[in-house]
C-alpha positions in Angstrom: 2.7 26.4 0.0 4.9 27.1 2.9 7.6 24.3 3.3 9.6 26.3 6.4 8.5 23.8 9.1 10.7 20.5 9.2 8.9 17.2 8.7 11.7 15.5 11.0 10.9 15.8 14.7 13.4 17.4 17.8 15.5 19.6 15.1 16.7 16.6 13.2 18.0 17.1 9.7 17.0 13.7 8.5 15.0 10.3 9.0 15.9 6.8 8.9 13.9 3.5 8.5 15.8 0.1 8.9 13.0 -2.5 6.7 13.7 -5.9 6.9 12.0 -8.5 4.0 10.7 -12.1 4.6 10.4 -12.7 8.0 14.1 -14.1 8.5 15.3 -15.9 11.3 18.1 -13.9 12.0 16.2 -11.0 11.8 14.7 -12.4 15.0 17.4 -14.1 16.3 20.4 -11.0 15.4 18.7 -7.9 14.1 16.0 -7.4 16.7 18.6 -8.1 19.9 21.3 -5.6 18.3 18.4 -3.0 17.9 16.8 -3.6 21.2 20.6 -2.7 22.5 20.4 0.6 20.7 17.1 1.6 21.4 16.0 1.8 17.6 12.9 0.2 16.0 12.6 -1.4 12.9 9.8 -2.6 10.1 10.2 -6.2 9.1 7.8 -7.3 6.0 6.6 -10.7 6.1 4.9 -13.4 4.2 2.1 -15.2 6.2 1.5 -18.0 3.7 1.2 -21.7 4.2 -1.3 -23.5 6.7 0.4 -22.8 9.7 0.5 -18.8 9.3 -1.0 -18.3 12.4 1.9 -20.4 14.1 4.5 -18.7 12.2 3.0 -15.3 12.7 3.5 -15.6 16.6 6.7 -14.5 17.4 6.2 -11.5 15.5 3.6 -10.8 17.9 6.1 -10.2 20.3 8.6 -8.2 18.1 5.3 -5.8 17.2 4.7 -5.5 21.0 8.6 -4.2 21.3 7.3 -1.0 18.9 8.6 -2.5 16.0 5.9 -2.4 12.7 4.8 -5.6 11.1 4.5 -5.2 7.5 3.0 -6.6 4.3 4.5 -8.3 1.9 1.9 -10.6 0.5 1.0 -14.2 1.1 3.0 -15.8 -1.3 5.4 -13.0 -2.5 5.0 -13.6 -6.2 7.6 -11.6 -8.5 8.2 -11.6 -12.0 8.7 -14.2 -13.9 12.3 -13.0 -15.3 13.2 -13.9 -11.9 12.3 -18.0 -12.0 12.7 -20.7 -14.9 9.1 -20.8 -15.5 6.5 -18.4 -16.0 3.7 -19.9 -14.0 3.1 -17.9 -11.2 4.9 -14.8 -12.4 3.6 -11.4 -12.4 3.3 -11.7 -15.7 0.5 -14.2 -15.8 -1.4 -12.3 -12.7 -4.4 -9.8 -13.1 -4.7 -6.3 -10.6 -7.6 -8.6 -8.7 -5.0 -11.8 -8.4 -2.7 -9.2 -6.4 -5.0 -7.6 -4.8 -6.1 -11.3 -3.1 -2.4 -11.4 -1.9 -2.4 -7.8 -0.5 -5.8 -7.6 1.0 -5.3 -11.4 2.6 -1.9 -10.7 3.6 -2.7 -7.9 5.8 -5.8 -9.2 6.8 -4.0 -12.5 8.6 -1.6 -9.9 10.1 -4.0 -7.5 11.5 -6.1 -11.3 13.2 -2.5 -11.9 14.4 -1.5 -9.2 15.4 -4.5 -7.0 16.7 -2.8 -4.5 18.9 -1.2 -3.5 15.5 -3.6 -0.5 14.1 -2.0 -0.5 10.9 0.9 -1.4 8.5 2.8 -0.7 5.3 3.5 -2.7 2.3 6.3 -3.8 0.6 6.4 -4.8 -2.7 8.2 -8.9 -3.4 11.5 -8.5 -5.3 10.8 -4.8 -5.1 8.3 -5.2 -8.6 5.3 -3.3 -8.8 3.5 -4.6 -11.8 1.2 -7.5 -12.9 0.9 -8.5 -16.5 3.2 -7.8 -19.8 3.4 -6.0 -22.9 0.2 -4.4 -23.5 -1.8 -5.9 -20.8 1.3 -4.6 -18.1 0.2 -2.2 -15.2 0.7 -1.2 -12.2 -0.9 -2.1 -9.3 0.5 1.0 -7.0 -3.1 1.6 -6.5 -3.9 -1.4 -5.7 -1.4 -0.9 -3.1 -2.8 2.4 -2.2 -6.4 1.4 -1.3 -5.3 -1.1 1.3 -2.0 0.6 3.0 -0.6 4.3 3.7 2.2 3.6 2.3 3.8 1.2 0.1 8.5 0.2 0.0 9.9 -0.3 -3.4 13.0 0.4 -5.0 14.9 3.4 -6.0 18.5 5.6 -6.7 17.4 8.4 -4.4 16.3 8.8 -1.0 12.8 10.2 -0.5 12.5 14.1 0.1 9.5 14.7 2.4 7.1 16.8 -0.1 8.0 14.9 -3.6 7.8 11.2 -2.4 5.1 9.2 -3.7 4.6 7.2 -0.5 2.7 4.2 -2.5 6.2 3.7 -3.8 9.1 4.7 -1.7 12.3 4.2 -2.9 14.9 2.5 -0.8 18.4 1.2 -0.9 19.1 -2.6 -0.7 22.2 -3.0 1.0 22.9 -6.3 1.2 26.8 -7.3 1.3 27.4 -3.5 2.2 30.3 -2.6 4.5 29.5 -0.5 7.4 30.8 2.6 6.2 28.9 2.3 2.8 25.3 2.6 4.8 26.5 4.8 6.7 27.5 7.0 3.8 23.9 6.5 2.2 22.6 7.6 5.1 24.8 10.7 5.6 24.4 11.5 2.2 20.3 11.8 2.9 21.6 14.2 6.0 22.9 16.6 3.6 20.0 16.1 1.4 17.2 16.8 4.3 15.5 13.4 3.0 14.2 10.1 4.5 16.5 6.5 3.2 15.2 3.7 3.3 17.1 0.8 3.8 16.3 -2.4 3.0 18.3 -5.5 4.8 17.3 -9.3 4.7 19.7 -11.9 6.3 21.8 -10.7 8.8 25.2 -12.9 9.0 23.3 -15.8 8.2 20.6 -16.9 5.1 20.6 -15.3 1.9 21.1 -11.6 0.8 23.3 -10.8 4.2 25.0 -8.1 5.6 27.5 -9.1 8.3 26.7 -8.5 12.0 29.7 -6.2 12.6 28.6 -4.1 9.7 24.6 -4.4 11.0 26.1 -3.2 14.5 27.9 -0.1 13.5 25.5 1.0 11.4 22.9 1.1 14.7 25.8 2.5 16.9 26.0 5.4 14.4 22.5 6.5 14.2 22.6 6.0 18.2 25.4 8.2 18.8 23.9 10.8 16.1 20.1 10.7 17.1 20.0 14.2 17.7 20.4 14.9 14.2 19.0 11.3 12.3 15.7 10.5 13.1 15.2 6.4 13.0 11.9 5.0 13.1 9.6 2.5 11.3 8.4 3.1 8.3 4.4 3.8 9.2 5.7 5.8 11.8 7.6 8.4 9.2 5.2 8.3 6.6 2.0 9.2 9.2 4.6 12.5 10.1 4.9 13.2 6.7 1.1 12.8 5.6 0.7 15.1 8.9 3.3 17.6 7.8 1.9 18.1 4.2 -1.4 18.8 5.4 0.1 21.6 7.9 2.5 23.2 5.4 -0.8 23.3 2.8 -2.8 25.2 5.0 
């Protein structure tokens, strides 16, 4: 296998996607203005759960028709039980066909809602990829797999182009992060030739937050360095990549 071609597009030396999780209000009301201003797209993982998902999925309608990719993160965005003061409704007490009712349902109320939208990633709540515990405790990664081409977890690394499993791409939470740490991650995947994956939730506001100064440098440095940092949602770089490891197989 020849790996001489670059998976990155226009001579860049990495890629870039900004993910944001649970359908925030400042996403909507901070993020998607600030990236609009820099000409950069984003994937923002939601939950459509509750009666009125239809409602709530509409102005996400509009973000998706601005190029940015609506993701899936479930209906109900169950996560372990270590996580909550109960263990009903954990992970724990869930089978692969419980999950795969939140998966399947979440994306299909996405894709009615959003029908220009040809397809989607997932992302996996509280970044846990597993139902049950002890010996009844698997993964549901291909679960994952036979709905979505690609699935956002959790991980130490960013993801290099021919190892990543793209059912379960790593990525880097940086909530409460200065500016200058992101952009450190993210020069540090430069010098690596990989693809980081950050992962934001509230920005200035809600829980889980990265200030808006921090949020705006970040996108003025991967504007002023596109020529070398590719940024794009994360359907958009895993289709490249699935593309690229079919043309450096051959």
């Amino acid at each position: 296998m020849s790996t001489s071609s670059s998976p990155w597009p226009d001579a860049c030396e990495a890629a870039v996607s900004l993910t944001f999780d649970d359908g925030m209000p400042s996403q909507l009301d901070r993020a998607i203005p600030i990236l609009g201003e820099h000409d950069q797209k984003g994937t923002f993982y939601i939950n459509p759960r509750g009666d009125n998902w239809q409602e709530n999925l509409e102005p996400w309608r509009t973000v998706a028709q601005a190029g940015h990719e609506i993701g899936n993160h479930t209906v109900n965005h169950p996560c372990s039980s270590a996580f909550k003061d109960t263990r009903d409704g954990g992970l724990e007490q869930m089978t692969l066909a419980d999950i795969e009712m939140e998966i399947a349902e979440g994306k299909r109320r996405i894709a009615e809602a959003i029908p220009d939208q040809t397809a989607c990633t997932f992302c996996y709540p509280c970044y846990h990829a597993h139902v049950g515990e002890g010996p009844t405790r698997q993964s549901y990664v291909p679960v994952v797999a036979g709905y979505h081409t690609a699935g956002r977890g959790k991980g130490d690394y960013a993801n290099h182009p021919v190892t990543a499993d793209l059912h379960h791409l790593y990525s880097f939470p940086v909530e409460r992060f200065a500016a200058s740490e992101i952009i450190g991650l993210v020069e540090e995947a430069v010098t690596q030739k990989r693809w980081i994956i950050l992962t934001f939730h509230g920005i200035h506001a809600g829980h889980l937050s990265v200030a808006e100064v921090d949020f705006v440098a970040l996108c003025q440095h991967l504007g002023r360095n596109k020529n070398r940092i590719w940024t794009a949602p994360v359907i958009t770089i895993s289709n490249r990549i699935i593309s690229w490891r079919k043309e450096i197989s051959m």
